[in-house]
N, CA, C and O of each residue as an XYZ file, in Angstrom:
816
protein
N     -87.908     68.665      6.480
C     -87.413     67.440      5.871
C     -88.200     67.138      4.600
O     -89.424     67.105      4.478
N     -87.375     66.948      3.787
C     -88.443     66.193      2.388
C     -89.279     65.108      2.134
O     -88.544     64.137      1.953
N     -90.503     64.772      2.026
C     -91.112     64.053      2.316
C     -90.753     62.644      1.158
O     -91.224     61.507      1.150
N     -89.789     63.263      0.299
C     -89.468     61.840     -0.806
C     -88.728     60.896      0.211
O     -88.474     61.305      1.344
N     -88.317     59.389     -0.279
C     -88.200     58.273      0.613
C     -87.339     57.632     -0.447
O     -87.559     57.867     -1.635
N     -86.244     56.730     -0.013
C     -85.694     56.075     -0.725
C     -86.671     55.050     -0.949
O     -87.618     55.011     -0.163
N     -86.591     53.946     -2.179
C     -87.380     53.418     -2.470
C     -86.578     51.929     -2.551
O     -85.396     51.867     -2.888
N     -87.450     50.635     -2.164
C     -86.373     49.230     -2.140
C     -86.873     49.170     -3.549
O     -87.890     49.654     -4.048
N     -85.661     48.275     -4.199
C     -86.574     47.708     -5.478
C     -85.887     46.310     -5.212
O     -84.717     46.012     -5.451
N     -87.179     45.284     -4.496
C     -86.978     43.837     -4.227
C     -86.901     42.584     -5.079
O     -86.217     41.575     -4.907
N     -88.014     42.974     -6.318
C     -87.966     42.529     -7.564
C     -87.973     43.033     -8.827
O     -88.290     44.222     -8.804
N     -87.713     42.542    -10.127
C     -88.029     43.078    -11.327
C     -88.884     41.914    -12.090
O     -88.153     40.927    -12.175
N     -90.059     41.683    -12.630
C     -90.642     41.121    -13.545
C     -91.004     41.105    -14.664
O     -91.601     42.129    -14.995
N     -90.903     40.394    -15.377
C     -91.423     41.022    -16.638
C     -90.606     40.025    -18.318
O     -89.806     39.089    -18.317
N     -91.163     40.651    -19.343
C     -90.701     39.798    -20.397
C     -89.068     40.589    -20.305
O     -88.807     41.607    -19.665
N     -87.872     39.556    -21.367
C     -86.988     39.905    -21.345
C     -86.785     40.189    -23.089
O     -87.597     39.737    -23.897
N     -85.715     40.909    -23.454
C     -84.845     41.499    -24.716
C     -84.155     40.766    -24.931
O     -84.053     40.085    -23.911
N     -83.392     40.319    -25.840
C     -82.118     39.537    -26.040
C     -81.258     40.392    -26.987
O     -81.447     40.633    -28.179
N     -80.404     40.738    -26.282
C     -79.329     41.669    -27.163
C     -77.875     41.177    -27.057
O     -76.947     41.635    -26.390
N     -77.928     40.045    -27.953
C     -76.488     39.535    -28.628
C     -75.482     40.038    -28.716
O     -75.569     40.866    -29.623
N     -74.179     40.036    -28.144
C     -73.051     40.395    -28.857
C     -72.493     40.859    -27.430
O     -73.205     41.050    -26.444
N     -70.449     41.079    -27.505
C     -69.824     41.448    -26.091
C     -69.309     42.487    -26.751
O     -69.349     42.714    -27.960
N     -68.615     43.371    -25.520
C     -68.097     44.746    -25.807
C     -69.219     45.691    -26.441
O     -68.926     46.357    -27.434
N     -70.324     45.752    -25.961
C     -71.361     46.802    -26.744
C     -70.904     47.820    -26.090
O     -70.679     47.664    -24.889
N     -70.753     48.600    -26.467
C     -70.025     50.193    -26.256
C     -71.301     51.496    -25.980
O     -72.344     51.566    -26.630
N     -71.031     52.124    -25.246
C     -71.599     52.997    -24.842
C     -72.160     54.188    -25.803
O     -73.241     54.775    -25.846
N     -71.403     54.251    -26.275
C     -71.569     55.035    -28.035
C     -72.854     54.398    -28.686
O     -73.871     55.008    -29.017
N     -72.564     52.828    -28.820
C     -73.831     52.119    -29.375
C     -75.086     52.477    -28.509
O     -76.030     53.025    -29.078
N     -75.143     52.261    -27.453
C     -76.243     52.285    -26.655
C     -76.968     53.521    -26.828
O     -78.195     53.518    -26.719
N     -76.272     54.671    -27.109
C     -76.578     56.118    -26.910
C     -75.548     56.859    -27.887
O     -74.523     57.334    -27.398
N     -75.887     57.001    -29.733
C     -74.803     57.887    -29.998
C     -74.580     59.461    -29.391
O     -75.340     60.090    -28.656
N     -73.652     59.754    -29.792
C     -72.785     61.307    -29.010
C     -73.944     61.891    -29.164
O     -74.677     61.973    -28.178
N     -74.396     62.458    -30.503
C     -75.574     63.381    -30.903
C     -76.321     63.484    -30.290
O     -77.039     64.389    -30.717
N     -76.746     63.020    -29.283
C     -78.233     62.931    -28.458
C     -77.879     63.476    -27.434
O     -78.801     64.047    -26.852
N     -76.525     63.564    -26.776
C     -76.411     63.779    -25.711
C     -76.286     65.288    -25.410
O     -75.684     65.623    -24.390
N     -76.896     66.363    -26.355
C     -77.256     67.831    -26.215
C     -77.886     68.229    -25.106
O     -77.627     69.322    -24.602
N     -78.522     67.639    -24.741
C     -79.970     67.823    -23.872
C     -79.375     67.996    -22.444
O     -78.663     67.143    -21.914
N     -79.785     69.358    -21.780
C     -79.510     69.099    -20.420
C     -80.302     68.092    -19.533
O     -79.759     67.689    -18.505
N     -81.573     67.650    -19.869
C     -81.854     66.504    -19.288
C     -81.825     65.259    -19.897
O     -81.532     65.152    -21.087
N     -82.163     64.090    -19.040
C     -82.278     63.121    -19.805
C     -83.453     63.006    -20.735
O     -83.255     62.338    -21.750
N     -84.685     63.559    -20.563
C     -86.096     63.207    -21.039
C     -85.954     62.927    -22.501
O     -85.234     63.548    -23.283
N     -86.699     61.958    -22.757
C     -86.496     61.504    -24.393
C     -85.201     60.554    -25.019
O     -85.019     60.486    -26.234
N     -84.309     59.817    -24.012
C     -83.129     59.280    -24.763
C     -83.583     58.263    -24.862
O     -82.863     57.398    -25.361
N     -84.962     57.893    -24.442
C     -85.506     56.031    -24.507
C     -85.265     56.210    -25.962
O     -84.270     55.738    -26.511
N     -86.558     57.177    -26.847
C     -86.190     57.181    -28.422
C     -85.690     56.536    -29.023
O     -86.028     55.607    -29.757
N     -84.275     57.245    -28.605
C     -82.583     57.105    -29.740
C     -81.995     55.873    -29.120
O     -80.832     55.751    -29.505
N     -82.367     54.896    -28.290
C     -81.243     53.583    -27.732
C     -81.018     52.878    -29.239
O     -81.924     52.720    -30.057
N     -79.829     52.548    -29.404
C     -79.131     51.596    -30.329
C     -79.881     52.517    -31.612
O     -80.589     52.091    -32.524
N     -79.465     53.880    -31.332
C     -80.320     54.572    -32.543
C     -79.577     54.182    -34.302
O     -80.065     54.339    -35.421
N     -78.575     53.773    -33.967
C     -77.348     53.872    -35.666
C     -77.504     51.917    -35.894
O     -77.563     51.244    -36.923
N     -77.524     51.596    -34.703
C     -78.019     49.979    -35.072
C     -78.720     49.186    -35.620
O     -78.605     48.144    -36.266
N     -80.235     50.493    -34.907
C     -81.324     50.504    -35.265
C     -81.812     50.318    -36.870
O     -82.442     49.427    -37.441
N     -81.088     51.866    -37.415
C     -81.070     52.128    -38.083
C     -80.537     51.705    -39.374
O     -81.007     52.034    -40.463
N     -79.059     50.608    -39.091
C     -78.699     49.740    -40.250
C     -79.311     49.059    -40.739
O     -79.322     48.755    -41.931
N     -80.134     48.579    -39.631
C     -80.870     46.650    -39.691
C     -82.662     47.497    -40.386
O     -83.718     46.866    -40.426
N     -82.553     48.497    -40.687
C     -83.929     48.307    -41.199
C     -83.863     48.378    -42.546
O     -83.131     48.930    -43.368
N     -85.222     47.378    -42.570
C     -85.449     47.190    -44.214
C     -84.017     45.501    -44.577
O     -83.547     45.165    -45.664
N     -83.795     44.956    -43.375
C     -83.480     44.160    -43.363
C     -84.005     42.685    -43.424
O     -85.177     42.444    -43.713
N     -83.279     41.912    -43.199
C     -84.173     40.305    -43.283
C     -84.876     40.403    -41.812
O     -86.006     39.941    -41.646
N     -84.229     40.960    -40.868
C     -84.588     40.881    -39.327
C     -84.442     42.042    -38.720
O     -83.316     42.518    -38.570
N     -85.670     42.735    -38.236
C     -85.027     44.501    -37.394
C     -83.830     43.888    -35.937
O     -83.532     42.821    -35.400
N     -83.495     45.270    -35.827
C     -82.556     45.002    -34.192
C     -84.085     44.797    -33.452
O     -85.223     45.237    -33.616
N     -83.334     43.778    -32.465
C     -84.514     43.500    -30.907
C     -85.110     44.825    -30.737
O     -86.232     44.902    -31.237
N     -84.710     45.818    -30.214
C     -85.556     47.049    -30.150
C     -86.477     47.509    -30.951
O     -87.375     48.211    -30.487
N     -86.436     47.263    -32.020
C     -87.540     47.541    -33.146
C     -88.496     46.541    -33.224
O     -89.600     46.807    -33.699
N     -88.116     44.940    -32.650
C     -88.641     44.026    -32.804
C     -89.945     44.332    -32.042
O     -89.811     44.796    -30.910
N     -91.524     44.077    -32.644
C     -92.805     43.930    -31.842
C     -92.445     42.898    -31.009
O     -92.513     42.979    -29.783
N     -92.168     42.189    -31.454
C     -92.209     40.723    -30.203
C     -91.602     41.051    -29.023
O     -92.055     40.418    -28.070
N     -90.758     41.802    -28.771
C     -90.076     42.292    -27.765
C     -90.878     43.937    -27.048
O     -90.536     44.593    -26.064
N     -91.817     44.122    -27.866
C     -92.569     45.300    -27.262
C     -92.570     45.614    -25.609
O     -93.530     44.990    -25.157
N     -92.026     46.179    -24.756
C     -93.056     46.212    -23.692
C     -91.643     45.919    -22.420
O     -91.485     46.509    -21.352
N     -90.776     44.799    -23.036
C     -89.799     43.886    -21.992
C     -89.323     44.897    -21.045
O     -89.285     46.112    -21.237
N     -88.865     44.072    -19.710
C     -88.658     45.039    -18.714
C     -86.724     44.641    -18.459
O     -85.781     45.400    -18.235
N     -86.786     43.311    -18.608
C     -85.669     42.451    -18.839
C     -84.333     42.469    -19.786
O     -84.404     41.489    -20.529
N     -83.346     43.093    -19.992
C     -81.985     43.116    -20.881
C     -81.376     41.883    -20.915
O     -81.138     41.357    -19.828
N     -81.070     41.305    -21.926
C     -80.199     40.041    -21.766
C     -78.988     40.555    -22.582
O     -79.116     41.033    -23.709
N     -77.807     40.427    -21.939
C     -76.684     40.960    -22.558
C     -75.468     40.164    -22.594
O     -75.639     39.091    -22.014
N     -74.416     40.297    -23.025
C     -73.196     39.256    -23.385
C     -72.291     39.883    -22.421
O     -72.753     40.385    -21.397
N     -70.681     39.896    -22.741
C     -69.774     40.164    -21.716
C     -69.225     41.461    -22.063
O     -68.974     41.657    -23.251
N     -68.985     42.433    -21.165
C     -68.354     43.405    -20.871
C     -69.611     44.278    -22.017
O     -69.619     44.589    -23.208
N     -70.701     44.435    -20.688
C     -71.509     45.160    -21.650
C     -71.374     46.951    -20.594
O     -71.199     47.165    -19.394
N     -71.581     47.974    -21.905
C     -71.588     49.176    -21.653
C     -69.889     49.862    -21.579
O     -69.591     50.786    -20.823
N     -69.196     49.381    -22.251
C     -67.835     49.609    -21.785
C     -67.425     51.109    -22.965
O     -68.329     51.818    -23.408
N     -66.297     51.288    -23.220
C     -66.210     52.991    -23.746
C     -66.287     53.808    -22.725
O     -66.111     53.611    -21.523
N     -66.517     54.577    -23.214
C     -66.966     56.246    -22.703
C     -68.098     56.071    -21.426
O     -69.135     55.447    -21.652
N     -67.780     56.787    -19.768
C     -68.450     57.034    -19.233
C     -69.733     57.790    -18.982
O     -70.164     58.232    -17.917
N     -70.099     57.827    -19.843
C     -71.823     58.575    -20.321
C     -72.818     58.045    -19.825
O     -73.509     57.164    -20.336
N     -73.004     58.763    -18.365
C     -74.543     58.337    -17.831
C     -75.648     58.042    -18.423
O     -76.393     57.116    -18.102
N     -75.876     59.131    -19.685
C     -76.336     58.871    -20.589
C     -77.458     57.147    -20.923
O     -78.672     56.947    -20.968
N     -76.289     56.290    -21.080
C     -76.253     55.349    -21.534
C     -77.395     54.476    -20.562
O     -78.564     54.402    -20.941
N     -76.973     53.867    -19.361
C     -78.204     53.376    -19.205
C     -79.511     54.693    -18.617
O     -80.652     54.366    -18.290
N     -79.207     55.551    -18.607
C     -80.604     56.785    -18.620
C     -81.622     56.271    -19.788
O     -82.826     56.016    -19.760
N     -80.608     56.220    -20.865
C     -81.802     55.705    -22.192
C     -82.503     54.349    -21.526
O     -83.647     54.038    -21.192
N     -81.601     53.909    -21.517
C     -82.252     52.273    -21.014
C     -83.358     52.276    -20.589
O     -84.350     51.847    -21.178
N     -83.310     52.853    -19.314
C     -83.764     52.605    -18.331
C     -85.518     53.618    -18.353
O     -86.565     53.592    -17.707
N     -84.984     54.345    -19.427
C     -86.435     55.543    -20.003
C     -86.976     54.816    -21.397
O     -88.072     55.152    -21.845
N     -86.169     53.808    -22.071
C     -87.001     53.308    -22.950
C     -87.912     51.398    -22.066
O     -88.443     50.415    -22.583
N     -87.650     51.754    -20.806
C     -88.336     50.402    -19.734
C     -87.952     49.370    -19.596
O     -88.517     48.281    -19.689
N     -86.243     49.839    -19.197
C     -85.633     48.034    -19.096
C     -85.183     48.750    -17.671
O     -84.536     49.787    -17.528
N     -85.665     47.975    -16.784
C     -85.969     47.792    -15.402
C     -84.798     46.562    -14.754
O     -84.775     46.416    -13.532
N     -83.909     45.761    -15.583
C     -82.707     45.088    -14.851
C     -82.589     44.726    -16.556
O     -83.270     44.624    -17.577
N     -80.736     44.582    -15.863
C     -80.356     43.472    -16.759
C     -79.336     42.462    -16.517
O     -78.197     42.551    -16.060
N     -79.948     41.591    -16.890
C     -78.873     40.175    -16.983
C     -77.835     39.991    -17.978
O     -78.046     39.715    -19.159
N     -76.732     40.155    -17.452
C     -75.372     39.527    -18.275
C     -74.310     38.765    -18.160
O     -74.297     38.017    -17.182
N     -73.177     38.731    -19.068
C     -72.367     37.831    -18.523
C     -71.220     38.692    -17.564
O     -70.447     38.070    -16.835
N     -71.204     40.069    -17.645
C     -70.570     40.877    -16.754
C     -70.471     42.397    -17.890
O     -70.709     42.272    -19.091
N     -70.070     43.843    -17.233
C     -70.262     44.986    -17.212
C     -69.441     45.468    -17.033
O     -68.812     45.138    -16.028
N     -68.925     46.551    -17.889
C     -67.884     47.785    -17.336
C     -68.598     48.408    -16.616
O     -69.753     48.834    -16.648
N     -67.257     48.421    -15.534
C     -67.384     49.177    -14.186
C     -68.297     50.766    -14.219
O     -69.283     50.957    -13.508
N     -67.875     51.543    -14.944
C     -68.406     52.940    -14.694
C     -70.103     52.658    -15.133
O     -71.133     52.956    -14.528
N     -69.874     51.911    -16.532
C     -71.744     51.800    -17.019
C     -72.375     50.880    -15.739
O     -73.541     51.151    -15.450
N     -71.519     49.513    -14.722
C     -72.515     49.320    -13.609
C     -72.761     50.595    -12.483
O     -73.881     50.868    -12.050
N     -71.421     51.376    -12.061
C     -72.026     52.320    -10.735
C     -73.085     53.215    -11.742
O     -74.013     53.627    -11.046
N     -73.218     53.618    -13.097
C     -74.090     54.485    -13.556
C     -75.576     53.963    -13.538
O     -76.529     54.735    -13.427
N     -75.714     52.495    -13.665
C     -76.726     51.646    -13.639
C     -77.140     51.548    -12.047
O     -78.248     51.191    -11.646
N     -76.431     51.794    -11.523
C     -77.079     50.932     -9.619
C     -77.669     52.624     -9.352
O     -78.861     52.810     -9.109
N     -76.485     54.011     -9.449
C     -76.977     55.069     -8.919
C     -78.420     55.338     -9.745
O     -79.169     56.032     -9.057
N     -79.016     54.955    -11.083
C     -80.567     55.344    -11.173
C     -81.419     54.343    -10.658
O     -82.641     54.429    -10.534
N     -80.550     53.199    -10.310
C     -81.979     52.045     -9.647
C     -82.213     50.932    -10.884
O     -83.249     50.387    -11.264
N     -80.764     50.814    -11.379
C     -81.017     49.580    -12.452
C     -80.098     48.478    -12.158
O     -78.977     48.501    -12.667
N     -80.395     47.672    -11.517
C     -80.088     46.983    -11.052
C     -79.562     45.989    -12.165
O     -80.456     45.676    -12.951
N     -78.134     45.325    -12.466
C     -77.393     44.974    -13.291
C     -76.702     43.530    -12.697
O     -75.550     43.548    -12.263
N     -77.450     42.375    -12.715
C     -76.858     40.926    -12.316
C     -76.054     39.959    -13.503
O     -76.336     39.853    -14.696
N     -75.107     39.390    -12.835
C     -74.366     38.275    -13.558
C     -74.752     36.788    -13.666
O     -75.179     36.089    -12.747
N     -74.590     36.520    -14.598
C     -74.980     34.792    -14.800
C     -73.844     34.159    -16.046
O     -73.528     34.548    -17.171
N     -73.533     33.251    -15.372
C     -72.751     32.310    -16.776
C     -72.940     32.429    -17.997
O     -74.115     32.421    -18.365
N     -71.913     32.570    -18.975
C     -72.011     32.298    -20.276
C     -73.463     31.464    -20.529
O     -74.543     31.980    -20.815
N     -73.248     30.395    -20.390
C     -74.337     29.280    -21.329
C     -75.205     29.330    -20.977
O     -76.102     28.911    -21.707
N     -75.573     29.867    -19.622
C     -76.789     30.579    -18.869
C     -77.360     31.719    -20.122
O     -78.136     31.610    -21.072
N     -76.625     32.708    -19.623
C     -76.699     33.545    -20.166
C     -77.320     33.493    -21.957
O     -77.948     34.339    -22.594
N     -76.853     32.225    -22.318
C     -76.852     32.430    -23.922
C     -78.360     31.329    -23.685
O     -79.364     31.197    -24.386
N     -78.161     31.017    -23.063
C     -79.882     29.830    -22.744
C     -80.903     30.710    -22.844
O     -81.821     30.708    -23.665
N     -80.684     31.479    -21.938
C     -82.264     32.336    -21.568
C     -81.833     33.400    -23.131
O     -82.733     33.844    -23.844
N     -80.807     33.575    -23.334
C     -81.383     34.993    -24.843
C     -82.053     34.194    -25.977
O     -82.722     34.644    -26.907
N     -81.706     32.808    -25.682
C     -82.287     31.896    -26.963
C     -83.490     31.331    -26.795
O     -84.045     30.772    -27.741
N     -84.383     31.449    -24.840
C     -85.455     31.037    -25.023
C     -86.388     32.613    -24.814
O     -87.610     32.632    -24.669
N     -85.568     33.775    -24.837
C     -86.408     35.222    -25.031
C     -86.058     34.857    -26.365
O     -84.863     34.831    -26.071
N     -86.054     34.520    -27.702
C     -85.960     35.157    -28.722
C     -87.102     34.074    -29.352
O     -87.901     34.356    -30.245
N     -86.997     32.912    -28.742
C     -88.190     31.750    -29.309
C     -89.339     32.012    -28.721
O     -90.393     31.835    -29.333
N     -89.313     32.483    -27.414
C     -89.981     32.175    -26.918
C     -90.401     34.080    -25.753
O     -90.286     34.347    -24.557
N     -90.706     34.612    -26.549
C     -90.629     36.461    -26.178
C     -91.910     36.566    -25.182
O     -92.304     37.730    -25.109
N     -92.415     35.951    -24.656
C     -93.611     36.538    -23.832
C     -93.550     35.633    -23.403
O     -94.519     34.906    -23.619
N     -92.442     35.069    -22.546
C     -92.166     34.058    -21.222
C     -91.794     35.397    -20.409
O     -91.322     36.404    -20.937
N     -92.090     35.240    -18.996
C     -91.452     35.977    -18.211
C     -90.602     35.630    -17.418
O     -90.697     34.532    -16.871
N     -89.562     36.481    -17.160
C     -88.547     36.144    -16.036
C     -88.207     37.170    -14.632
O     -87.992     38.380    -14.552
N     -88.253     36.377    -13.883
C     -88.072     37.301    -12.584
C     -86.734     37.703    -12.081
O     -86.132     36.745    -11.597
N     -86.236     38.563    -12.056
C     -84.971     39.215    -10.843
C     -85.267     39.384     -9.579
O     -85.650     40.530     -9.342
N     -85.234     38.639     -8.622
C     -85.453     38.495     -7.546
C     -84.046     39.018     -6.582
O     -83.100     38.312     -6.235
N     -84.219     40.150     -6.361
C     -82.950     40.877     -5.413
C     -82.958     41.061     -4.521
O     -82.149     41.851     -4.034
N     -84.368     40.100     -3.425
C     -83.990     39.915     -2.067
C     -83.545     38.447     -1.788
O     -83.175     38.158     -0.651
N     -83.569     37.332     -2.955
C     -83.174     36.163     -2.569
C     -82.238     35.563     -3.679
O     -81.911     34.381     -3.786
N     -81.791     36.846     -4.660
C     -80.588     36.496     -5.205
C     -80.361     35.862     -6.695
O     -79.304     35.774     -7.320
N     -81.690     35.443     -7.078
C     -82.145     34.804     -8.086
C     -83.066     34.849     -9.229
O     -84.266     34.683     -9.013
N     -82.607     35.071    -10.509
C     -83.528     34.593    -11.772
C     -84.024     33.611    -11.478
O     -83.580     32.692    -10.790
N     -85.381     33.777    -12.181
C     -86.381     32.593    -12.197
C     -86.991     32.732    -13.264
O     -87.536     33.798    -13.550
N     -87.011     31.609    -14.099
C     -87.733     31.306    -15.383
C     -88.247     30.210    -15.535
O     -87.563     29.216    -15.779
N     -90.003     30.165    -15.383
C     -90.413     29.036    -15.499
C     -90.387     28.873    -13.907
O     -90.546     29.781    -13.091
N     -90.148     27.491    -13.633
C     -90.062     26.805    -12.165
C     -87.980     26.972    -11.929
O     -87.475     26.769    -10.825
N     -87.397     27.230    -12.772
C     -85.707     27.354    -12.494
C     -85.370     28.399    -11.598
O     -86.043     29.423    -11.483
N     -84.344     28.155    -10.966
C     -84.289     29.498    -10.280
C     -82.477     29.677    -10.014
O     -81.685     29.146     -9.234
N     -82.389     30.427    -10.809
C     -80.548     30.543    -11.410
C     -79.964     31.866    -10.373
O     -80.113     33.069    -10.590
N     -79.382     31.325     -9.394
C     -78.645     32.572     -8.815
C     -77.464     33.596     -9.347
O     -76.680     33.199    -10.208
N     -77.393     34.562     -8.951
C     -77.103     35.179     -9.878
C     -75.642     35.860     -9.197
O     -75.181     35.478     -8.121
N     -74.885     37.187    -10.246
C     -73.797     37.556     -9.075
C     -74.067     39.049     -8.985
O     -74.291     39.811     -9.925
N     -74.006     39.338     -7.665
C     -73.702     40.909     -7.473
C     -73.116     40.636     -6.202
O     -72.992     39.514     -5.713
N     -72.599     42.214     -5.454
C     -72.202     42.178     -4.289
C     -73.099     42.094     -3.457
O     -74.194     42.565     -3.764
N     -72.983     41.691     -2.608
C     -73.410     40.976     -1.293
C     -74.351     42.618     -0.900
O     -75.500     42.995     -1.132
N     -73.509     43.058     -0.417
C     -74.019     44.335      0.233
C     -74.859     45.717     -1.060
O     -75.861     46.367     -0.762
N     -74.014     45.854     -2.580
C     -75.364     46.598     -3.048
C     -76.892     45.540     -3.281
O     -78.051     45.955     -3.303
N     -76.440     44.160     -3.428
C     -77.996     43.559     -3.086
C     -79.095     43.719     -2.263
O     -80.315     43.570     -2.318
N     -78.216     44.087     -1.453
C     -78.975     44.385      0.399
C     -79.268     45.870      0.254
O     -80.327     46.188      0.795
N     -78.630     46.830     -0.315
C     -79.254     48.313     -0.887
C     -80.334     48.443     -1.544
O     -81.272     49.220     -1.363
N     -80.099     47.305     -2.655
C     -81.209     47.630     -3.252
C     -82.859     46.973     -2.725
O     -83.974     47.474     -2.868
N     -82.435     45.671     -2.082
C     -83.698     45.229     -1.451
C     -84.237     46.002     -0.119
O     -85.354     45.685      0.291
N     -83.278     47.291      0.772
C     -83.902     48.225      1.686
C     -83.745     49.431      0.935
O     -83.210     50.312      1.608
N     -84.101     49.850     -0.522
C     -83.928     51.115     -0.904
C     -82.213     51.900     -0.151
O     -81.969     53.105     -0.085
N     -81.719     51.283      0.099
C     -80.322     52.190      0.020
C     -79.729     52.389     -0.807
O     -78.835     53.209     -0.591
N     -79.809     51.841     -2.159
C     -79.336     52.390     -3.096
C     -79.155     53.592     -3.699
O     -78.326     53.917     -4.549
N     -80.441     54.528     -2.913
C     -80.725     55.620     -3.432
C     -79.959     56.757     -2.813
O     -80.377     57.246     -1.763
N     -78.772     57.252     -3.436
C     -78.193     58.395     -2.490
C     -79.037     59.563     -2.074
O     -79.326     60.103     -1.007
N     -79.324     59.740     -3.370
C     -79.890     61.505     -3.012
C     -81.367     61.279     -2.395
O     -81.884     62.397     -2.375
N     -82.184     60.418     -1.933
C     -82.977     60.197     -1.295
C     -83.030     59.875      0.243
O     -83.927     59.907      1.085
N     -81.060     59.401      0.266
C     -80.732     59.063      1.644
C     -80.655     60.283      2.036
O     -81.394     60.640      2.954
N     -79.864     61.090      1.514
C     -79.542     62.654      1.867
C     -80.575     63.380      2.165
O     -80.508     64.027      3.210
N     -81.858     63.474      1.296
C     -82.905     64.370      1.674
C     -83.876     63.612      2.786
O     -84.752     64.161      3.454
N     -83.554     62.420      2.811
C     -84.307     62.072      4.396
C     -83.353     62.890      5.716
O     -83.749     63.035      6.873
N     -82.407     63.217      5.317
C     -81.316     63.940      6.798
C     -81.082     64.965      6.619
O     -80.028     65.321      7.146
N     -81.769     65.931      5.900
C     -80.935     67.140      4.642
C     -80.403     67.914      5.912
O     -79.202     68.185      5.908
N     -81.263     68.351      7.145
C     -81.031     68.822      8.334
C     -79.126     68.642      8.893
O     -78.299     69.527      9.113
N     -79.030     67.488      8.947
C     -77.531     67.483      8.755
C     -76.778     68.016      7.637
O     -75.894     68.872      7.686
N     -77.231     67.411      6.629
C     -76.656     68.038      5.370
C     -76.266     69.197      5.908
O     -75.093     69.185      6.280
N     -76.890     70.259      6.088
C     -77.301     71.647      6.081
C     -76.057     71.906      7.245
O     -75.222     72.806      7.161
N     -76.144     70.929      8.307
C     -75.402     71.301      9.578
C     -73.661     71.748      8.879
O     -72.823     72.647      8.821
N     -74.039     70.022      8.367
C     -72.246     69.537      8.007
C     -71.640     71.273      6.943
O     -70.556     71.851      7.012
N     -72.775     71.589      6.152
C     -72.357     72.482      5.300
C     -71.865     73.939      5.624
O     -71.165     74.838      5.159
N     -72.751     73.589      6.833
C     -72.604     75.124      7.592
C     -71.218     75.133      8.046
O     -70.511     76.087      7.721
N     -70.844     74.389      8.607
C     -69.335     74.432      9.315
C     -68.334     74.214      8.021
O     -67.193     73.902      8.360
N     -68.520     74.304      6.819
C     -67.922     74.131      5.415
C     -67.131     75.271      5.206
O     -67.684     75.823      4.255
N     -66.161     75.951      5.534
C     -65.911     77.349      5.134
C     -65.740     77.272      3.312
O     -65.945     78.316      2.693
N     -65.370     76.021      2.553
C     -65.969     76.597      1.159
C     -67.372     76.379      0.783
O     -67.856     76.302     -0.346
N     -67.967     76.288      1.989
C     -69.471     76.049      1.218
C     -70.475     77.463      2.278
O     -71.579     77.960      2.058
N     -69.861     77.617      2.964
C     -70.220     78.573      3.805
C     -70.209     80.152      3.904
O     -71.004     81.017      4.271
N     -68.806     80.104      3.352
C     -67.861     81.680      3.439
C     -68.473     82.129      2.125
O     -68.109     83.298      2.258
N     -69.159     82.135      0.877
C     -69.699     82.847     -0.099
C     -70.268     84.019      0.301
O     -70.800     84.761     -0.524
């Protein structure tokens, strides 16, 4: 049996990002070009690499370039974020340049199951919510805010703003079930059984 373990992830802490705007596209997050690489290693780099890249030498860099935002573990995002093209890709960068959850006003479907299967846990909050906290991360960048995913709730300050996901990947992620391929190699022994009786996985 493999001695790796699925892992819970109960909370996330930490400063947050504020990244303005709805429909951010998957393309943005991660252009095509990068995506050569048979692994992911290195796509933290290139996130919002062409965005990046407009706004410099500007009145204001993009948040990612921003020092004040150095370090954040926190995404603050608008509505229908990650949508386009299904490119795992996309939160891989994320999640390798150290954004550990994010808060929005909601997510295309394929960029959330791509976000829950690495362990990035992706919660909903109201518009004016939502636009509250990106306006007190942008005044105010080394406040911290908590994702609390065994009791359901952002917390900023003494507030404590519940948030939306499903009922049951909440409960995955606060007993590590989220993790497939960790569930699998805790049983691989079955694995192995089920495969054996596989005649296309068997008969080779």
């Amino acid at each position: 049996m493999s001695e790796r373990t699925a892992s819970a992830i109960e909370r996330v802490e930490g400063t947050a990002l504020p990244l303005p705007g709805d429909d951010i596209d998957t393309d943005r997050i991660i252009p095509a070009r990068f995506l050569v690489s048979v692994t992911f290693d290195g796509l933290g780099a290139h996130v919002f690499a062409d965005d990046r890249a407009a706004r410099r030498g500007g009145a204001s860099p993009h948040p990612f370039d921003d020092p004040a935002f150095a370090g954040a573990a926190i995404l603050l995002v608008n509505r229908n974020f990650g949508c386009g093209s299904s490119r795992e890709h996309a939160p891989q960068a994320l999640f390798r340049r150290g954004i550990r959850a994010i808060v929005g006003e909601s997510f295309a479907e394929i960029f959330f199951g791509n976000s829950v299967a690495i362990g990035l846990p992706c919660v909903t909050v109201p518009h004016d919510v939502l636009q509250r906290l990106q306006e007190e991360a942008r005044t105010m960048p080394a406040r911290r805010l908590l994702v609390d995913l065994t009791r359901g709730f952002v917390r900023i300050g003494e507030e404590k703003i519940p948030f939306g996901m499903p009922e049951a990947l909440r409960g995955a992620f606060a007993s590590g079930h989220w993790d497939a391929t960790s569930l699998l190699l805790e049983r691989f022994e079955d694995v192995e059984a089920v495969a054996r009786r596989l005649p296309y996985v068997s008969g080779f």
